[in-house]
C-alpha positions in Angstrom: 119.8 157.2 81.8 123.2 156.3 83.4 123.3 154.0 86.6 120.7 151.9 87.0 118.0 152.9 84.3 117.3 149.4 83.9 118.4 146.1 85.4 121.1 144.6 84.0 122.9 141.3 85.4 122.2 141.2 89.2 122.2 138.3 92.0 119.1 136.9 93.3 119.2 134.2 95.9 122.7 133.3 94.3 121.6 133.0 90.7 122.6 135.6 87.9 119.4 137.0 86.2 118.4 139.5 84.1 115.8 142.0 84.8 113.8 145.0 82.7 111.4 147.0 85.0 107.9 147.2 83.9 105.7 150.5 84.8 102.5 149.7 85.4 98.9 151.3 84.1 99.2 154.5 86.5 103.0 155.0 85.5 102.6 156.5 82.2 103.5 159.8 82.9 107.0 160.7 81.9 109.2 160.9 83.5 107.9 158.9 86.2 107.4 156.2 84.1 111.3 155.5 83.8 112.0 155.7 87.0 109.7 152.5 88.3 112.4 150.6 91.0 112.9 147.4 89.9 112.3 145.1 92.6 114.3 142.1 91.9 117.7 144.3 91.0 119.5 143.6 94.5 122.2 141.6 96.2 121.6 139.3 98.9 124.2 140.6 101.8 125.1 138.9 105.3 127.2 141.8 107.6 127.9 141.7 111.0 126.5 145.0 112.4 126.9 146.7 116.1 124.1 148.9 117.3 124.5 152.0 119.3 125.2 150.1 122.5 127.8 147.9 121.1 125.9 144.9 120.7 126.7 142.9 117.4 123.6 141.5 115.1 124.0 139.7 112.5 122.2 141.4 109.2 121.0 139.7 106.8 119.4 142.2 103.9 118.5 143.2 100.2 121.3 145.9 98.6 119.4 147.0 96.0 122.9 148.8 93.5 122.9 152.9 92.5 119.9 154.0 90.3 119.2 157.6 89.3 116.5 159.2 90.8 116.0 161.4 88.1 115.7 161.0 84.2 118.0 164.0 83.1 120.9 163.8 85.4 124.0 166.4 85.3 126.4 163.1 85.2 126.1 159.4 86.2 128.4 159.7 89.4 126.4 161.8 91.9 122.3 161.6 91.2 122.1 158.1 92.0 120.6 156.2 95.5 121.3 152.9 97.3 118.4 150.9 99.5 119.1 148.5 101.9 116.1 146.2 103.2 116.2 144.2 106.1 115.6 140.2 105.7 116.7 138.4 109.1 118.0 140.1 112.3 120.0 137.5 113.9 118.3 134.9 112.4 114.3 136.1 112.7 113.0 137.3 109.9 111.8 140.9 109.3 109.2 142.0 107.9 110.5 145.9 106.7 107.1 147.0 104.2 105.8 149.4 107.0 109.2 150.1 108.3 110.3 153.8 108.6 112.7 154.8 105.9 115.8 156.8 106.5 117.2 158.7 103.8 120.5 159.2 105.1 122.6 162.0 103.4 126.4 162.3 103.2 126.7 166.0 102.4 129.3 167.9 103.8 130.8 171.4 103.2 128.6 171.4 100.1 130.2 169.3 98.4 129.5 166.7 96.4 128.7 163.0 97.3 127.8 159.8 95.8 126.6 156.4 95.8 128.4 155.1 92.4 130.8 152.9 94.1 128.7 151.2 97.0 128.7 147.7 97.1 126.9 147.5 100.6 125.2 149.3 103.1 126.8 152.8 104.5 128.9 153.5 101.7 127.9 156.5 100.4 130.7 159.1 100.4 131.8 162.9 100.2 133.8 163.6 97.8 135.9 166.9 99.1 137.9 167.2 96.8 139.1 171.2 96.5 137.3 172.7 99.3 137.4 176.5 99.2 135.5 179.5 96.8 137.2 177.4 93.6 140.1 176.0 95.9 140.0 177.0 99.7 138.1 176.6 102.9 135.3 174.0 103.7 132.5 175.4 105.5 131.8 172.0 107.5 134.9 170.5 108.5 133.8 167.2 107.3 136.4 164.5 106.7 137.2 163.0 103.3 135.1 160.3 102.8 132.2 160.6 105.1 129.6 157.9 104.7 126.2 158.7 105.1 124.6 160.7 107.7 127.4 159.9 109.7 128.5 162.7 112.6 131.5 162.0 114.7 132.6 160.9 117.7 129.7 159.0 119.1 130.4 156.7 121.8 131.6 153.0 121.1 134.4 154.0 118.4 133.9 151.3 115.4 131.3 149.6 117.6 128.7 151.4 116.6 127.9 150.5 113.0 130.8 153.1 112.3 133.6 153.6 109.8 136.9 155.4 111.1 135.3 156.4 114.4 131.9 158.0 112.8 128.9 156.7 113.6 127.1 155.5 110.7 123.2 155.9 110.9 122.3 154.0 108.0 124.0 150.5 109.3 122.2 151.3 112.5 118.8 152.4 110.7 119.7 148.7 108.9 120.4 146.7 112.4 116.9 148.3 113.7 114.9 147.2 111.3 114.3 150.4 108.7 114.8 150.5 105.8 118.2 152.8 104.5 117.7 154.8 101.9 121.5 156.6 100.9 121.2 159.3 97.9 124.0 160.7 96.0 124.0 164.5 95.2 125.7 167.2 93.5 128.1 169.6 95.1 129.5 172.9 94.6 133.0 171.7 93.2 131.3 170.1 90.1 132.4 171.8 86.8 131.3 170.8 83.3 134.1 170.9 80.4 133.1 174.4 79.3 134.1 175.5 83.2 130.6 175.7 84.2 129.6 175.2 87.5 126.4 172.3 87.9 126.4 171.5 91.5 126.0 174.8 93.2 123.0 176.6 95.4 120.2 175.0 94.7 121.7 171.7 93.4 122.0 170.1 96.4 118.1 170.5 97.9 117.4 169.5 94.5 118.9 166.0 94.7 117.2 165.6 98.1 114.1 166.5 97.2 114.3 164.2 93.9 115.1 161.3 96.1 112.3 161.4 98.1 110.3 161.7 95.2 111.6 158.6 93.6 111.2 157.0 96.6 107.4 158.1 97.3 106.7 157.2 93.7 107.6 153.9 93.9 105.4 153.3 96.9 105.0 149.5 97.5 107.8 148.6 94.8 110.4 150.3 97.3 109.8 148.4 100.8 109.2 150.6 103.4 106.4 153.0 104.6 106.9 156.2 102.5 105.0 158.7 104.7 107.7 157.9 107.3 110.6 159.2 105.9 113.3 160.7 108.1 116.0 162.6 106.9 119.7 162.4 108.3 122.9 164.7 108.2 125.5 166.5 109.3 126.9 170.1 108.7 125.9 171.0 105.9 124.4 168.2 105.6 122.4 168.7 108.4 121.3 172.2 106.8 120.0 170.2 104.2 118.5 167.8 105.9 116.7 170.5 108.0 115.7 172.4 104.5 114.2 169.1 103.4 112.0 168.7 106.5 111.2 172.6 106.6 110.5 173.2 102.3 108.0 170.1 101.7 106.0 170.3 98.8 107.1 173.9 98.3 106.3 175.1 94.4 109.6 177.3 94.8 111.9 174.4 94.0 109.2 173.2 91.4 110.8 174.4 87.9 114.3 173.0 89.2 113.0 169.3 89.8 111.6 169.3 86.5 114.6 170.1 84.6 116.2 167.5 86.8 113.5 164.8 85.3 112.3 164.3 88.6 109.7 162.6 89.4 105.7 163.4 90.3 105.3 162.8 93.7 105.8 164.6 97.2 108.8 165.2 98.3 107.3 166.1 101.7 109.3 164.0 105.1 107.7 162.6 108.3 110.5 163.3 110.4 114.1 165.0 110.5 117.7 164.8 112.3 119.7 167.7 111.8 123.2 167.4 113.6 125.1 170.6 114.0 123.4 172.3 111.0 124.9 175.4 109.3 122.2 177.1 107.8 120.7 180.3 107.3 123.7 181.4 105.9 122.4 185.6 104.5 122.4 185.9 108.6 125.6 183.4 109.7 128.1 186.2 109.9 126.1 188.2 112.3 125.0 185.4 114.3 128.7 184.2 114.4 130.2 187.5 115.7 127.4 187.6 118.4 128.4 184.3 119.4 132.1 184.3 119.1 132.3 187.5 119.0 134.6 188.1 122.1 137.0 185.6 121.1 139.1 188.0 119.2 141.3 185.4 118.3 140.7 182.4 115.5 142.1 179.0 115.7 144.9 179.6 113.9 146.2 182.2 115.6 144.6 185.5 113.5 143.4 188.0 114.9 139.9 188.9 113.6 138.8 192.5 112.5 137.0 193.5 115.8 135.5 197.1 113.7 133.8 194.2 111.4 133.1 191.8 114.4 130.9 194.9 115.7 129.3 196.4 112.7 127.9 192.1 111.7 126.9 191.9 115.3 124.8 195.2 114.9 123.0 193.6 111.7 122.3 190.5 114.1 120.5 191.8 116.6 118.1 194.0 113.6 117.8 190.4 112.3 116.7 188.6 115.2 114.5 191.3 116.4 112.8 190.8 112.7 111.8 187.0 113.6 109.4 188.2 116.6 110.4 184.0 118.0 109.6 183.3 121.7 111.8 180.7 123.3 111.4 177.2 124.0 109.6 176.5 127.4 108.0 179.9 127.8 111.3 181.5 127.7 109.4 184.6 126.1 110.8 187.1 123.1 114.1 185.8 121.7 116.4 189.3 121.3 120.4 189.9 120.9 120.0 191.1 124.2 118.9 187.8 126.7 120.1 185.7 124.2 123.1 184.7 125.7 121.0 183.7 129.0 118.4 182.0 126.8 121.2 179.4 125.4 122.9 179.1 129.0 119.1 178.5 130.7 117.9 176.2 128.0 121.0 174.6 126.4 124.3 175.0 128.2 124.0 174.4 131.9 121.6 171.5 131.0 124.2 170.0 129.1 126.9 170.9 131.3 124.9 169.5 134.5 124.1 166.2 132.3 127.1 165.5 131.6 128.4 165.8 134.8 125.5 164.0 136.6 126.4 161.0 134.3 130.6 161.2 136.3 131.3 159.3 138.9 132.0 161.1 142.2 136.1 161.3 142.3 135.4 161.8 138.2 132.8 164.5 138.6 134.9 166.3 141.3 138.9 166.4 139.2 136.7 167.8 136.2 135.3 170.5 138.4 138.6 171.2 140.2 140.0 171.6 136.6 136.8 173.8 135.6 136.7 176.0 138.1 134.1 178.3 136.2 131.5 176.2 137.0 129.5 176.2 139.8 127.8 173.1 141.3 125.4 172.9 143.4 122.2 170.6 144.5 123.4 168.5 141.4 122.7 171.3 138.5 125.6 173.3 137.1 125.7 177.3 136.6 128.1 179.8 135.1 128.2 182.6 133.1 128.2 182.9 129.4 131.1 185.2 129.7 132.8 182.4 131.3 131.8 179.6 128.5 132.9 181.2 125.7 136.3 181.6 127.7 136.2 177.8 128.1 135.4 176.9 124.6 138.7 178.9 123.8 139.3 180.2 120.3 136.7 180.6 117.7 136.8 178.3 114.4 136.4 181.2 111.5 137.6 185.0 110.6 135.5 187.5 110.4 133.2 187.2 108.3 132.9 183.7 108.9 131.1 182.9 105.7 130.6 185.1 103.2 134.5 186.4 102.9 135.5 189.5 101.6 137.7 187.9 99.6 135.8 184.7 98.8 137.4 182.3 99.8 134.8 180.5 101.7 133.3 177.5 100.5 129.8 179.4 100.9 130.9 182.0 98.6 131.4 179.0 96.1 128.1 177.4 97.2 126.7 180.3 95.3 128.5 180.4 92.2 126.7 180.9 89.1 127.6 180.2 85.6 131.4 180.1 84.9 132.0 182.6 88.2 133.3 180.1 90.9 132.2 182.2 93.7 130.0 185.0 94.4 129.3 187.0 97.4 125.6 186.6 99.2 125.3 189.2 101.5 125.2 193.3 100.6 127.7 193.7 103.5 130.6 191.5 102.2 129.7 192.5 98.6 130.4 196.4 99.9 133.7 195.1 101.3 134.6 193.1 99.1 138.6 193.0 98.4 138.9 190.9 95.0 138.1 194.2 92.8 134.5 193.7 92.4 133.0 197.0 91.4 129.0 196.1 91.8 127.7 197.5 94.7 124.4 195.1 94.1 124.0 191.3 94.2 123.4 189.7 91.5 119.3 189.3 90.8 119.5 185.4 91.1 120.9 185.8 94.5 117.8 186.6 97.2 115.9 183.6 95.3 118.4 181.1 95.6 119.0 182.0 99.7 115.7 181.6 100.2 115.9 177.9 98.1 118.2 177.2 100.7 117.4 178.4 104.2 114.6 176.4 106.0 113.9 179.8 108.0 112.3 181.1 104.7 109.6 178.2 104.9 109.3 178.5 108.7 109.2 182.2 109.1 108.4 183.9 106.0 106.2 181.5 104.3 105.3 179.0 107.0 104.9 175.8 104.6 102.3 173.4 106.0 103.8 170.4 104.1 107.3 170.8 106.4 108.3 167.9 108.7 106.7 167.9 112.0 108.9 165.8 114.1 112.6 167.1 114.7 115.8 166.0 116.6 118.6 168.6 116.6 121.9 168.0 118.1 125.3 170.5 118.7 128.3 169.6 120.4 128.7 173.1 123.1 132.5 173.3 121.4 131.0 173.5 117.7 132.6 177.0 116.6 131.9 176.3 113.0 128.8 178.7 113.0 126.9 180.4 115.8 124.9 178.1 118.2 121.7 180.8 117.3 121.2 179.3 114.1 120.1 175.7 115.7 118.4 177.7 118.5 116.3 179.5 116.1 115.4 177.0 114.2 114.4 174.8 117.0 112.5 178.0 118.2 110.8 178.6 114.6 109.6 175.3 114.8 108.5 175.2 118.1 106.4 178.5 117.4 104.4 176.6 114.7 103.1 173.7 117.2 105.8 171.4 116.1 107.4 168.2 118.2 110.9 169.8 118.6 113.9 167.2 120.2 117.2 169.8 120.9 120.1 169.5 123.2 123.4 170.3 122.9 126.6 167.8 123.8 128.7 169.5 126.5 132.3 169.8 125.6 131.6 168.5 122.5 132.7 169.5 119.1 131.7 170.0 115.2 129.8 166.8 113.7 129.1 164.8 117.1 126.9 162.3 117.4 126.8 161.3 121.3 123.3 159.5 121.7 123.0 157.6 118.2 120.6 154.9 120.6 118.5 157.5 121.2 118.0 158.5 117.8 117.2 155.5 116.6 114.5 154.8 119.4 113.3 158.2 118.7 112.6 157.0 114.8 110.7 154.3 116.4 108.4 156.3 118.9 107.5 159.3 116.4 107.1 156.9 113.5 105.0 154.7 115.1 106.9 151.6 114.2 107.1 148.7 116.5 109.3 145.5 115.6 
């Protein structure tokens, strides 16, 4: 069973005990019955905690260690979760049984993460270890070491329930009053003795979706109110987040959380926060190259293939005609062609005129005489998109941005299969390929496994009534690290279907930002229903 099968030696108001959990009547059913959460397996823990405004609170709570969420794990290190209940908030007690629970992830670039070492709240970490399609190229940009659901650069530095600058949404979940759920999970650089690869496409979703299970079956042992879930992350972690919210209950994923020993209940979520999420990855390279498109050259000074550049944005603009999505706020029919007017209406100058607004006057007036692209102008700020992408500068990735000819991208390794590292997912990349590949067809495990890990498939093609209805999507306007469509659509997707849909982007801001974690966390409140 690995970690945390059953209780061993833990601390209980101070005193060493030992525990064995007990199923009860309605338990029986393997493998549920092995996974019953043993309520008297925590730690006692005082920390000092700041929330999102910089105010300290002192945190008194219930650390209950890593336990596996499933019954046949891959290995003991990754498919494992932490909770974290709330006891006293400065000295008041709090009562957390109908709190909402966030299940904060910590996945990054696909890679694998894990709970095995947490002593305390927030701990859970990314493990990056070789990045690329076997050794090269992270997809996310995520630091070594991220703790959970944790995007970057939010305002207050370390005083913000934050480790190295990173806001860190499961102390603040804590310091409000929820209860923090933190799940390990496997990643794509996992590879058993016999040089098989165990943590690739759909491993990750898998975990995810495992966790919540655990914690929905262990409703009223686990404190908390377990139809309000919310799901955090970040990157790719935010992709999976958003593929949790979107593919609840989905009987695609079925056969794979039964091998996992997972257990039965939903794994359906109330709510989900999706920061910069890189997803729908069959259509990123097209969506990229209409984004970035103009920026010929990339960060580090190549210069991209424009002939490939125009033949992905072509495939783009077939693709987005496909999804037949109107725009938020009436906007009307979402095409390659008022696309760019449809982010700078809705998203950019919004942003930019926030932002802006928010300066004071001498402030407000250097940034614009350093900006002169902008025009302002009874307090709202216009320009063209032309002139945006100028300002943004040069773009993050080559071309193609995720699916490389030569696979070297850490998405090409997200779909490894077998003892192959990495595998090409797209028939255009495959066609081009440059490592001596001599199929001209993906391989036949290949359309099932996108569609395991694109929320679009469950919001467009199959429309899954079990999906999240409450969302909060953030992107800084700097993020090159995939096209600022893919968040767009999917706030449009969900929009279309009569969902409550919270999407801005930061201005100036870049990959993994996390500007209003306050907001967030009152947001939790409001949709969940929760009042302290």
């Amino acid at each position: 069973m690995g970690i945390g099968a059953t209780a061993g030696v833990v601390a209980a108001g101070g005193i060493a005990v030992t525990s064995q959990a007990s199923a009860s009547e309605d338990d029986s059913t393997a493998p549920s019955a092995a996974l019953v959460f043993d309520t008297d397996d925590f730690t006692e823990l005082t920390e000092t905690i700041a929330d999102a405004a910089g105010v300290d609170h002192v945190v008194t709570y219930h650390f209950y260690k890593p336990r596996n969420y499933v019954t046949a794990p891959s290995d003991d290190t990754h498919q494992s979760l932490v909770v974290s209940v709330p006891m006293t908030i400065d000295g008041k007690a709090v009562d957390a049984s109908h709190a909402p629970i966030v299940l904060a992830n910590a996945v990054g670039g696909y890679m694998p993460s894990s709970v095995a070492k947490a002593t305390g709240v927030g701990q859970a970490a990314l493990e990056m270890g070789s990045m690329g399609g076997g050794t090269g190229g992270a997809p996310s940009g995520a630091p070594s070491g991220m703790p959970s659901g944790m995007p970057s650069d939010g305002p207050g530095g370390g005083g913000t329930g934050a480790i190295n600058g990173m806001v860190n949404l499961a102390k603040l979940a804590l310091a409000a009053g929820y209860v923090a759920v933190e799940p390990g999970t496997r990643g794509r650089s996992l590879t058993a003795s016999d040089g098989t690869v165990y943590g690739t496409a759909p491993a990750v979703i898998v975990d995810l979706k495992a966790a919540v299970r655990y914690v929905r079956f262990n409703k009223n042992r686990i404190p908390g109110n377990t139809n309000r879930i919310v799901s955090t992350g970040t990157s790719a972690g935010g992709a999976t987040s958003a593929l949790l919210g979107a593919s609840g209950d989905s009987p695609l994923y079925d056969r794979y959380l039964k091998e996992a020993g997972a257990a039965h209940a939903s794994d359906a979520i109330f709510a989900t926060g999706a920061w910069c999420p890189i997803t729908d990855l069959e259509h990123a390279d097209g969506a990229y190259e209409w984004n970035w498109g103009s920026s010929l050259t990339q960060s580090t000074g190549t210069v991209v293939d424009q002939s490939v550049s125009k033949a992905l944005q072509a495939q783009f603009a077939e693709y987005q005609a496909s999804l037949k999505l109107r725009g938020l706020n009436r906007y009307g029919s979402l095409t390659a062609r008022n696309y760019d007017d449809y982010l700078l209406t809705t998203y950019m100058q919004p942003s930019a005129t926030k932002y802006l607004a928010a300066l004071p006057d001498s402030e407000r007036t250097a940034y614009l005489a350093k900006n002169t692209f902008i025009t302002w102008s009874g307090g709202k700020a216009t320009f063209t998109w032309a002139d945006y992408v100028t300002h943004v500068g040069t773009r993050k990735k080559a071309t193609p941005a995720f699916d490389a000819f030569d696979l070297s991208a850490g998405e090409n390794n997200e779909f490894g299969e077998g003892t192959v590292e990495s595998r090409h997912f797209t028939a255009y990349s495959l066609k081009n390929d440059t490592t001596g590949i001599t199929g001209r067809r993906l391989d036949s495990d290949v359309p099932e496994k996108l569609d395991l890990m694109n929320p679009m498939y469950h919001l467009v093609k199959k429309r899954n009534p079990s999906r999240s209805k409450h969302w909060w999507i953030r992107v800084g306007t700097n993020d090159s690290d995939t096209s600022h469509v893919i968040s767009a659509n999917l706030a449009a997707a969900l929009d279309n279907l009569g969902d409550d849909v919270n999407h801005s982007f930061y201005w100036d801001q870049g990959h993994a930002t996390n500007a209003d974690p306050g907001d967030f966390i009152a947001w939790v409140a409001k949709v969940t229903g929760h009042k302290k």
